[in-house]
Residue, then its C-alpha position, 0 to 999 in steps of 0.5 A: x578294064x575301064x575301071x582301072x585306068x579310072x583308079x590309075x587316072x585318079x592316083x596319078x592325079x593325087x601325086x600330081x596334086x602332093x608333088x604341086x604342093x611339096x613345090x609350092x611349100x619349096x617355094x614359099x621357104x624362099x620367101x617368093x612373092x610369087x609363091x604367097x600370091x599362088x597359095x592366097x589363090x589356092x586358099x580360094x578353092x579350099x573349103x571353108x572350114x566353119x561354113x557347117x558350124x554356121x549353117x547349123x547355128x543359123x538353122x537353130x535360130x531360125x527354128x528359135x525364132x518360129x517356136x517364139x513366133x508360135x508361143x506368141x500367137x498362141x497367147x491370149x492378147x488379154 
């Protein structure tokens, strides 16, 4: 029975969630002042959609970096 009004919560909660945004789409066709200040707030909550690109081009340089750090340790210094 628990579990039910879990799933219930959660649907009620995702058509509050798509009814909020039908709003906000409405009025920002209006060309709201408001409605452009709401959407810039919301888009602070969204996530980033290259933040796993980047941390994955950061970790493959530094693992570039530590094989150049080892190569160059392991040479002769002749």
């Amino acid at each position: 029975m628990q579990s039910f009004f879990a799933s219930l919560l959660l649907a009620l909660g995702l058509v509050a969630a798509i009814l909020l945004m039908i709003g906000l789409v409405k009025w920002a066709r209006r060309r709201s002042k408001g409605a452009l200040t709401a959407g810039a707030l919301l888009s602070l909550f969204a996530p980033d959609p290259t933040l796993e690109r980047n941390i994955r081009l950061a970790d493959e340089a530094k693992q570039v970096q530590m094989e150049e750090d080892e190569e160059g340790q392991g040479k002769d210094p002749q």
